[in-house]
KEPA-200002 format. One record per residue (C-alpha): x, y, z. Coordinates in steps of 0.001 Angstrom, whole numbers. Layout:
% residues N
+---------+---------+---------+
!      px !      py !      pz !
+---------+---------+---------+
!       X !       Y !       Z !
...
+---------+---------+---------+
END
This chain:
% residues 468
+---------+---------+---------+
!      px !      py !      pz !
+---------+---------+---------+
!   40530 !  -62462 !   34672 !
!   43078 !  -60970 !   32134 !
!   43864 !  -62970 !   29565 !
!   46475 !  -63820 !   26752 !
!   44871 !  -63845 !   23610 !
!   46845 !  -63686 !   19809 !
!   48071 !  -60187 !   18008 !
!   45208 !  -60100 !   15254 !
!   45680 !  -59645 !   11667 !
!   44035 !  -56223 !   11166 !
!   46590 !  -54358 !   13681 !
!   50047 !  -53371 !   12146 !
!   52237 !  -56533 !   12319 !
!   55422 !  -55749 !   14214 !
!   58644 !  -57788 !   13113 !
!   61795 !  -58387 !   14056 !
!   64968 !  -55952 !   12754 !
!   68189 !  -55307 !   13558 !
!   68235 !  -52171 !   15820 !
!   70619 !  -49047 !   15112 !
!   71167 !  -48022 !   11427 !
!   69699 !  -51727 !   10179 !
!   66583 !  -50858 !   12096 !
!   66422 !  -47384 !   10661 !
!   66874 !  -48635 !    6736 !
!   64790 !  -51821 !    7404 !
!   61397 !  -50388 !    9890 !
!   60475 !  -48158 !    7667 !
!   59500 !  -50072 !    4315 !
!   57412 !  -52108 !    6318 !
!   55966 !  -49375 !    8110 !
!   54468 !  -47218 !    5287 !
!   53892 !  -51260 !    3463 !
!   51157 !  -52257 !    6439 !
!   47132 !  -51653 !    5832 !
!   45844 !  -50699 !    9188 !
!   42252 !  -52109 !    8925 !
!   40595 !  -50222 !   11635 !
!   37377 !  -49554 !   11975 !
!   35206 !  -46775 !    9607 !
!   36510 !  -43561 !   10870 !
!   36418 !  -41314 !    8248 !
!   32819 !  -41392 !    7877 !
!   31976 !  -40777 !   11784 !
!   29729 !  -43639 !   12921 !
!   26250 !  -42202 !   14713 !
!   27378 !  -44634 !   17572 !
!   30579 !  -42790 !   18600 !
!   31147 !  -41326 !   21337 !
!   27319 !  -41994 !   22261 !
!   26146 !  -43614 !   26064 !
!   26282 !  -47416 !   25384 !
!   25430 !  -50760 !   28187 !
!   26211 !  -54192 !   28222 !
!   24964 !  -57163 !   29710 !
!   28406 !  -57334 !   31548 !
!   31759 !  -56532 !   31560 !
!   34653 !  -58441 !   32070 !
!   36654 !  -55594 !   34143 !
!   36140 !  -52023 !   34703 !
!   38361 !  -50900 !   32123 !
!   36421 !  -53348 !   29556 !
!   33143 !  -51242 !   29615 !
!   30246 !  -50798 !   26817 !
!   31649 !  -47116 !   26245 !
!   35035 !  -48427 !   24677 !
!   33479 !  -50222 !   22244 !
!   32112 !  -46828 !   21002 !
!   34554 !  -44731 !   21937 !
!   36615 !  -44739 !   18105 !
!   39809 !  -45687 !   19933 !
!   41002 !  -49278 !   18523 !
!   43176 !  -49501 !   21627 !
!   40201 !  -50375 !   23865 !
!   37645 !  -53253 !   23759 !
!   34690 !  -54239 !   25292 !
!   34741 !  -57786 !   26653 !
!   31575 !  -59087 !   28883 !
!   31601 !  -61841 !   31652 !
!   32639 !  -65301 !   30260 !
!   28957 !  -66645 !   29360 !
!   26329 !  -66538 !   27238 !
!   24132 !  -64994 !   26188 !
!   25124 !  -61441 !   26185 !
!   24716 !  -58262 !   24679 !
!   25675 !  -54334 !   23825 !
!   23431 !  -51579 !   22646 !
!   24223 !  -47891 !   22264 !
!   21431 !  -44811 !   22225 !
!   21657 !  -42904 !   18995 !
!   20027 !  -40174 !   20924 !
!   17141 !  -39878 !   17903 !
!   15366 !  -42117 !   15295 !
!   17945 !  -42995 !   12727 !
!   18061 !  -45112 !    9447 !
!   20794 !  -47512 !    9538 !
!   22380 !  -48542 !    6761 !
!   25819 !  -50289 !    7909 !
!   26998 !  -52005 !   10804 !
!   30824 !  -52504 !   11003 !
!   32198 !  -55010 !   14260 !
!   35751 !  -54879 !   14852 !
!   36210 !  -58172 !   16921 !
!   38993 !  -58723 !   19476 !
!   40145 !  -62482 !   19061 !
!   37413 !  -63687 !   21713 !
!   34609 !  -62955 !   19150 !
!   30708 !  -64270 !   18576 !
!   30047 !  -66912 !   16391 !
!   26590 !  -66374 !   16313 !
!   24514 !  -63026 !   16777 !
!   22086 !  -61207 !   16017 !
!   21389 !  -57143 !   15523 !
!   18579 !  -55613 !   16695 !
!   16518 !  -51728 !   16840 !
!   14195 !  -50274 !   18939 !
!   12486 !  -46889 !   19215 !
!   12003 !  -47364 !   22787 !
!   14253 !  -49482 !   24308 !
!   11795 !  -52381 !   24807 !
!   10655 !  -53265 !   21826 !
!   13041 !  -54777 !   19562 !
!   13485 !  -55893 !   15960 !
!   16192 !  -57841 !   14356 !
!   17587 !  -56431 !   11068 !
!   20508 !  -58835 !   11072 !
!   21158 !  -62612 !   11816 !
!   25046 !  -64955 !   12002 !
!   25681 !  -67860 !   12077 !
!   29217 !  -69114 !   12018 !
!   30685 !  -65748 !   12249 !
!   34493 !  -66346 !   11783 !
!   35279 !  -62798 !   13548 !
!   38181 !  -60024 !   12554 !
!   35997 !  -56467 !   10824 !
!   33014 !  -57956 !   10080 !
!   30760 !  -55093 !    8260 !
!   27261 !  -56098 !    7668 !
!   24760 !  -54404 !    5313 !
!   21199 !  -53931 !    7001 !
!   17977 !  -52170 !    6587 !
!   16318 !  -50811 !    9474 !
!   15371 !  -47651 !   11925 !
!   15290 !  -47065 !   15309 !
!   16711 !  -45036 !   17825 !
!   18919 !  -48286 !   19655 !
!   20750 !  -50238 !   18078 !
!   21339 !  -53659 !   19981 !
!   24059 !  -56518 !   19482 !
!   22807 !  -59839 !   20628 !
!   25293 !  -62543 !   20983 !
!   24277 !  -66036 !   21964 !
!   27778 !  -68390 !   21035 !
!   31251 !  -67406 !   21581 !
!   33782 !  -68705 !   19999 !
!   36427 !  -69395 !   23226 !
!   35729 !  -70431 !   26467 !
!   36141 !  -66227 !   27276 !
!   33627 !  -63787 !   27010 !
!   32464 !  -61730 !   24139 !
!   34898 !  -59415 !   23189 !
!   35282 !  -56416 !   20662 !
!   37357 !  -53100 !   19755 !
!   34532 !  -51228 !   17933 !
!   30679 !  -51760 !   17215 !
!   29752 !  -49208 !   14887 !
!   26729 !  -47960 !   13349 !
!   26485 !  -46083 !   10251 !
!   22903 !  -44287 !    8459 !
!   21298 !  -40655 !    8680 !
!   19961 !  -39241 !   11635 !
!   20782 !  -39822 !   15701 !
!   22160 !  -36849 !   17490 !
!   26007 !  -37101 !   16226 !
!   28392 !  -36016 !   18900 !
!   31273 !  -35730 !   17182 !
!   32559 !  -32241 !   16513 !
!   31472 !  -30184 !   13442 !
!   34133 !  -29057 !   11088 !
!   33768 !  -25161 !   12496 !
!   33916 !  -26372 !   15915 !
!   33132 !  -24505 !   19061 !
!   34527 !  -21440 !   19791 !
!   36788 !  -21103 !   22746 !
!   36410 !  -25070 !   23322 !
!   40196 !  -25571 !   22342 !
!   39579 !  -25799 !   18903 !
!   42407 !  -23957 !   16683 !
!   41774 !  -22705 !   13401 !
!   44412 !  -21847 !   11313 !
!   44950 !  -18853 !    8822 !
!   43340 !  -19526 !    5682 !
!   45055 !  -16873 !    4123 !
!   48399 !  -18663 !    5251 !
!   47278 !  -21808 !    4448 !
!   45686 !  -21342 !     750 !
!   49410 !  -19453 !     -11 !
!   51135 !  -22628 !    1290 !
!   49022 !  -24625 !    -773 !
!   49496 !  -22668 !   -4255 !
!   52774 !  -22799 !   -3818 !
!   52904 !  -26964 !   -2907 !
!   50784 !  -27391 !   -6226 !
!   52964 !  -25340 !   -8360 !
!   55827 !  -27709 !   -7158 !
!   57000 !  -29709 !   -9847 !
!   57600 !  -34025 !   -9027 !
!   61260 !  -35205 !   -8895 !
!   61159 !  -38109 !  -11353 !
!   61932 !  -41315 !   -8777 !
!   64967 !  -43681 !  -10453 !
!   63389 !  -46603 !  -12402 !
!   64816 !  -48860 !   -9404 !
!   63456 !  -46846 !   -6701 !
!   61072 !  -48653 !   -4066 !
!   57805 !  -48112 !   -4762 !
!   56731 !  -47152 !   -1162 !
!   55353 !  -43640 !      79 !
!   57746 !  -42475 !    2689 !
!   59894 !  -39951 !    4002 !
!   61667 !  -39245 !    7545 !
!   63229 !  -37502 !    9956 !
!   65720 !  -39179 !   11764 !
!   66196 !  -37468 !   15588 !
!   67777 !  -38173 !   18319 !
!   66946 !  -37729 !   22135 !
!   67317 !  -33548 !   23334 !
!   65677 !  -33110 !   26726 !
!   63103 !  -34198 !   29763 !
!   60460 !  -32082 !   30860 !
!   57347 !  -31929 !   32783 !
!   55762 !  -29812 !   30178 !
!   53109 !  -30597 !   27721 !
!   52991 !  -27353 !   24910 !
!   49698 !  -29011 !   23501 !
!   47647 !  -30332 !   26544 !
!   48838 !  -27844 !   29053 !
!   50029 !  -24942 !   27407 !
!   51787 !  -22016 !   29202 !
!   51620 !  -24168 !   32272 !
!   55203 !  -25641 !   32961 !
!   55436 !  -28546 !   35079 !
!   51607 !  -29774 !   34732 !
!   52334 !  -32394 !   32783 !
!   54164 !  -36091 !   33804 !
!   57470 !  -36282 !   32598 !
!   58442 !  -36519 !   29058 !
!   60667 !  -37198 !   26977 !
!   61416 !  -34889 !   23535 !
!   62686 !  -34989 !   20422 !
!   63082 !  -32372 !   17338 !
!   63783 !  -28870 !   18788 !
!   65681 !  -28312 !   21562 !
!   63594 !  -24908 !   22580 !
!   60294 !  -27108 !   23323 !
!   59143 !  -26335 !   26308 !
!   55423 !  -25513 !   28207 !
!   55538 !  -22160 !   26178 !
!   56188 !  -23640 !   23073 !
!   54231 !  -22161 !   19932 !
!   54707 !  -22627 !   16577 !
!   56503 !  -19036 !   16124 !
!   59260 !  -20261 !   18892 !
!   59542 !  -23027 !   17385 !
!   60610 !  -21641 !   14068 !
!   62914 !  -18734 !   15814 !
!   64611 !  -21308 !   17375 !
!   66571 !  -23187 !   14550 !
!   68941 !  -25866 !   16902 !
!   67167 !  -29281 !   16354 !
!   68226 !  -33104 !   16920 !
!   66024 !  -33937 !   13685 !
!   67711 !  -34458 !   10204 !
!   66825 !  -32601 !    7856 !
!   67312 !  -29635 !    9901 !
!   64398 !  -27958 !    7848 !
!   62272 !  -30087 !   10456 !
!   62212 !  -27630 !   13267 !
!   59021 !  -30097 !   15197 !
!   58405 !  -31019 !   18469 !
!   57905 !  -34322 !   19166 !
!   57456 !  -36121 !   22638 !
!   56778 !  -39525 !   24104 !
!   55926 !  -40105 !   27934 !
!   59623 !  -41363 !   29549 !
!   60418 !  -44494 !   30543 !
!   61843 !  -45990 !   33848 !
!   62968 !  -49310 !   34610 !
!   63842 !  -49339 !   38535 !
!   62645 !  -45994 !   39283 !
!   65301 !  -44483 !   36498 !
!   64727 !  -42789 !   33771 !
!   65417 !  -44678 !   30162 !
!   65539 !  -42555 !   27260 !
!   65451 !  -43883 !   23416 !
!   68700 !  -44891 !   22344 !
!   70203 !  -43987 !   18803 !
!   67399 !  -42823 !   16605 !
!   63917 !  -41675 !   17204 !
!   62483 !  -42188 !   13852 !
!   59633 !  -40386 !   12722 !
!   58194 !  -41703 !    9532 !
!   55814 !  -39725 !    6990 !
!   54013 !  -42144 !    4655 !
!   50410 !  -43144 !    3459 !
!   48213 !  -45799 !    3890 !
!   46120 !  -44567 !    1024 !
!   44904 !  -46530 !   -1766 !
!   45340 !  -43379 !   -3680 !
!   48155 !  -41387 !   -2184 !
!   47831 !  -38200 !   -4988 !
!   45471 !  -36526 !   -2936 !
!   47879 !  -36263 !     619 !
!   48740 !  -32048 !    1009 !
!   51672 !  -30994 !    3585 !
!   50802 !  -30211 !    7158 !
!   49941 !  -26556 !    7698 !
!   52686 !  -24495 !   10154 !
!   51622 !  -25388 !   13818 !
!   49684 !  -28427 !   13405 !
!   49556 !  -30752 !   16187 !
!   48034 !  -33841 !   17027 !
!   48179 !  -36740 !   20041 !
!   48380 !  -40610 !   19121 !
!   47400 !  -42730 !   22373 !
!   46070 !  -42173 !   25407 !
!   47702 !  -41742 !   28456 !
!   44785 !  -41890 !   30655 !
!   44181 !  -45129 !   29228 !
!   45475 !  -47886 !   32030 !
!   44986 !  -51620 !   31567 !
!   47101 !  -54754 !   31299 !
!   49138 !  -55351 !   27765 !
!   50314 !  -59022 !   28015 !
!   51879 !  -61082 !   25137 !
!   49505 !  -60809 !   22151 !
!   47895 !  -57601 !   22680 !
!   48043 !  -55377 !   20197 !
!   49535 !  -51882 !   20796 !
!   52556 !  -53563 !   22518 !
!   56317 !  -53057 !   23204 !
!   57812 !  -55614 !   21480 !
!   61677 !  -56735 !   21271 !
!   63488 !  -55629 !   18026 !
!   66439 !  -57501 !   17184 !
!   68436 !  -61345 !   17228 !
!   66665 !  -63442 !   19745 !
!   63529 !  -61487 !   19908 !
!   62143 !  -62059 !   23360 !
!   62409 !  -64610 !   25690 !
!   59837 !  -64138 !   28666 !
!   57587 !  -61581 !   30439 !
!   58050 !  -59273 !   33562 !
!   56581 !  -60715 !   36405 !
!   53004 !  -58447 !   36228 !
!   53181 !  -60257 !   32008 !
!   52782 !  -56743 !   30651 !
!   56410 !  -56257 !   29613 !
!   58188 !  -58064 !   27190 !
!   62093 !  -59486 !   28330 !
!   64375 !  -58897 !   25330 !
!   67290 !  -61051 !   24788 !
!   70671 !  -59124 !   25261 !
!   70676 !  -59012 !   21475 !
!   67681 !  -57425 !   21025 !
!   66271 !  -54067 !   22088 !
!   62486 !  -52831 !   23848 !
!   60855 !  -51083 !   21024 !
!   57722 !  -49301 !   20066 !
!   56191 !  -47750 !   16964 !
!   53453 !  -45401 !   17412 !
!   51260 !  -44517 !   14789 !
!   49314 !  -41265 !   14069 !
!   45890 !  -40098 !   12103 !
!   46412 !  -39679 !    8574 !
!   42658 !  -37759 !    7873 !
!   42364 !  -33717 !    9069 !
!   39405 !  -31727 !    9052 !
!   40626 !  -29223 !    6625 !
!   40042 !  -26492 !    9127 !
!   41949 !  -26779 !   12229 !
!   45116 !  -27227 !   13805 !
!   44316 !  -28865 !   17091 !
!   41257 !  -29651 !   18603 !
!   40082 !  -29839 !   22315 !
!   41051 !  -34053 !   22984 !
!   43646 !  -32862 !   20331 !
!   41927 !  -35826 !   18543 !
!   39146 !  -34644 !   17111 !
!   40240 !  -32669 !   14232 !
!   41729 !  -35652 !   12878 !
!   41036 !  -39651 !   12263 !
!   42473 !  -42800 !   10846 !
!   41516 !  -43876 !    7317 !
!   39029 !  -46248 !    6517 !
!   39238 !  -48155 !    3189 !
!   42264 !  -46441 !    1548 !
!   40413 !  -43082 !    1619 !
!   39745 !  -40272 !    4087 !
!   35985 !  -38714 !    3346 !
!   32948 !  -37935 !    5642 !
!   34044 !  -35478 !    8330 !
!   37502 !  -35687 !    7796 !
!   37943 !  -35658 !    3873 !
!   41850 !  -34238 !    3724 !
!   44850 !  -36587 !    3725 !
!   48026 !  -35434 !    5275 !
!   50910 !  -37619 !    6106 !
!   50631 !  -40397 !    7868 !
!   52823 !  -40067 !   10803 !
!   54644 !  -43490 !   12771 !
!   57024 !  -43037 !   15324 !
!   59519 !  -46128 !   15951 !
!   61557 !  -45620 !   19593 !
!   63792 !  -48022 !   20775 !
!   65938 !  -48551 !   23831 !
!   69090 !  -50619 !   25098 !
!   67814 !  -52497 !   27571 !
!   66634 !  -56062 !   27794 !
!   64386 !  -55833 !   31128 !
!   63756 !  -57882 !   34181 !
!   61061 !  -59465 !   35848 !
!   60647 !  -55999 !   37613 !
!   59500 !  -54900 !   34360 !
!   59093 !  -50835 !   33736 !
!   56765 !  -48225 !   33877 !
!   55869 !  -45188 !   31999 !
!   55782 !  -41534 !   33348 !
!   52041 !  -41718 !   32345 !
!   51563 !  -45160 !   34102 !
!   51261 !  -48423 !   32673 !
!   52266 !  -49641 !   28871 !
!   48585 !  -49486 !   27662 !
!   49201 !  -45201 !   28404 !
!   52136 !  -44841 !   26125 !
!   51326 !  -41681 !   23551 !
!   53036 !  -39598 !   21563 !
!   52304 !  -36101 !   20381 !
!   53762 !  -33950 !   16999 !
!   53748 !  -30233 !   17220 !
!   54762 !  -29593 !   13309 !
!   56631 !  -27001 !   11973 !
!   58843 !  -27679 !    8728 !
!   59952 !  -25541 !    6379 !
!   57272 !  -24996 !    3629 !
!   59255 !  -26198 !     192 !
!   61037 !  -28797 !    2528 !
!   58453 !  -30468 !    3263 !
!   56275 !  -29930 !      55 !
!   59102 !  -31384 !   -2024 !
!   59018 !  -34255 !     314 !
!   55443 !  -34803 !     202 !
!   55518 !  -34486 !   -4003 !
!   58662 !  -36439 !   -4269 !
!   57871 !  -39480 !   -1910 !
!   54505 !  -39587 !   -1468 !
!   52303 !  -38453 !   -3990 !
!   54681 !  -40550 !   -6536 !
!   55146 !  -43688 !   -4415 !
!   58856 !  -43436 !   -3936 !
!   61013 !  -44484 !   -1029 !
!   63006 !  -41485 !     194 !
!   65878 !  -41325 !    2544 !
!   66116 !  -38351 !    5661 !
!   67356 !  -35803 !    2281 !
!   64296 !  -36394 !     385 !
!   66139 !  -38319 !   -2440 !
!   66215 !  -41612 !   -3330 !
+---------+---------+---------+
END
């Protein structure tokens, strides 16, 4: 049984704005204003990405492995009784230090968490009562090579439900990547050489003083508009044209399957303002009816920071590239989920497509998305094999651990005229829960180090120019 359940307070809050040039001057504030309280990722937790069971699971694409997986778009949620429960195999003896729950709104009131060496034998190193959900992090002292979350009261007639149970300590067999990363595994290191003469000359930029009145929000953009469909995907199936679903681009007009980062700085015609941003950018396209709907009037792509401490944020090296989303990821999105379309603009929506995974927009008001990207980097690479993993959302106003660098924080915000049907729409990559996006960077060096200086680092509001 899917269910309806109510946006939660830790995922960006979405509100309503005029669309057009109104939606352009008024998103964007907001945008770069939100805290997106996910769960520790900076500091990888010894739980991701490792083999995890349940006592249940609600549906088959509500399993124990997305509750470990890093990805705050998917949940584990078990059969609609209690008592349950959801362990996950460190893969070694580890001390545990932290555990950090990220519950979805159908949450445990009381629980309990337990380790085991074996398996079989279990100790409890942590006991609620009351629990009143949202990121609950809980300090504990223990060992053990499983870690075990016991639940015995839920707090809605549903079943126990949760975007991330993590585990944090020293030891367990880590599977996330090391910063050198395997060689021929996809990984992409840049040119140091390259890279440590882009950085001298970022530092040796002096800061534009900001106006006395200027808004005191870190954030620059480029505004685009929409240049061409393609089945081509120049990050996840490079060299390979037509392997991809259809999509949708923005930014350069050259992108294509061959893309690289030297084509796409020989080719100089762009849909972006500035026009020093020569970057791809792509989202999967829509269709409502079987035809294709592209983004109408601007494609915004914001550059901000979530940072408590924004001072520390460097520019994106040439060619770096990254994937928000997941388009393999395929499960229902009705009212309240998080990671929704929404309606932007007067009258909001006003009702649900018949399958209640697409919003209806009054004629007024336009479908809309906003789409936001990892603001942590390895420090070494320039993609990455998931095209993930050399990046990570911040954790606590900071980026440390694994991924200790902070670059921009990227948000696309799409929009398009339409106000929907009961027919509702579907993506190129499937249903709503697949929408993605994917930035294959390439701005001029002092463009975008002025920008970064200017806007970011000193906590100014800055228009597509760079001014204020």
């Amino acid at each position: 049984m899917q269910r309806s359940v109510p946006r939660l307070h830790h995922r960006l809050r979405l509100r309503t704005v005029v669309v057009g040039v109104a939606l352009t001057a008024l998103i964007g504030t907001f945008l770069t204003s939100q805290a997106l309280s996910s769960a520790d990722a900076a500091e990888v937790p010894l739980s991701q990405g490792r083999p995890a069971t349940a006592s249940s699971a609600e549906n088959g694409g509500t399993s124990a492995a997305a509750a470990v997986d890093g990805d705050l778009g998917t949940r584990w949620s078990s059969a609609f009784s209690d008592p349950q429960w959801l362990q996950v195999d460190l893969g070694a003896t580890a001390t545990i230090t932290r555990v950090v729950i990220n519950w979805e709104a159908a949450y445990a009131t009381n629980f309990t968490i337990q380790t085991s060496a074996d398996g079989a034998t279990w100790t409890t190193i942590n006991t609620t009562t009351n629990g009143t959900g949202g990121v609950q992090t809980l300090t504990v002292g223990g060992s053990g090579r499983y870690v075990r979350l016991n639940t015995t009261k839920r707090a809605t007639q549903y079943g126990t439900s949760l975007w991330e149970f993590q585990v944090f300590g020293t030891g367990g067999v880590p599977t996330s990547p090391s910063p050198s990363g395997p060689a021929g595994a996809g990984w992409i290191t840049m040119d140091q050489a390259k890279w440590n003469a882009q950085l001298a000359a970022f530092n040796a930029m002096t800061i534009n003083p900001a106006p006395a009145n200027a808004v005191r929000v870190s954030e620059f953009n480029a505004t685009c508009t929409y240049s061409h469909s393609k089945k081509d995907d120049p990050i996840v199936f490079p060299g390979l044209p037509g392997a991809s679903h259809m999509h949708s681009f923005f930014g350069n007009r050259s992108t294509d399957a061959n893309t690289t980062t030297d084509s796409l700085f020989a080719n100089t015609s762009t849909t972006c303002g500035p026009t020093q941003d020569l970057s791809a950018y792509w989202v999967p396209t829509l269709y409502e009816n079987g035809v294709a709907l592209e983004p109408s009037g601007n494609f915004v792509v914001y550059y901000g920071s979530r940072l408590t401490d924004p001072t520390k944020t460097v520019p994106f090296p040439q060619g770096f590239r990254m994937i928000a989303g997941d388009a393999k990821r395929q499960v229902a999105t009705p009212a309240g989920s998080v990671n929704q379309f929404y309606c932007a603009g007067a009258g909001g929506e006003i009702g649900r497509s018949a399958d209640g995974n697409w919003p209806r927009c009054a004629p007024t008001a336009n479908l809309t998305y906003q789409l936001v990207f990892q603001d942590c980097w390895d420090g070494v690479h320039l993609d990455s094999p998931d095209h993930k993993s050399h990046v990570s959302y911040s954790y606590d106003g900071k980026c440390s651990g694994a991924f200790p660098v902070a670059i921009p924080n990227i948000s696309f915000v799409f929009s398009y005229r339409t106000s929907g049907s009961l027919d509702g729409f579907t993506l190129a990559s499937g249903m709503a829960s697949s929408i993605h996006g994917d930035s294959f960077l390439a701005w001029d060096n002092a463009a975008l180090g002025h920008r970064v200086k200017d806007c970011i680092i000193q906590k100014a509001k800055c228009n597509t120019a760079g001014t204020f």
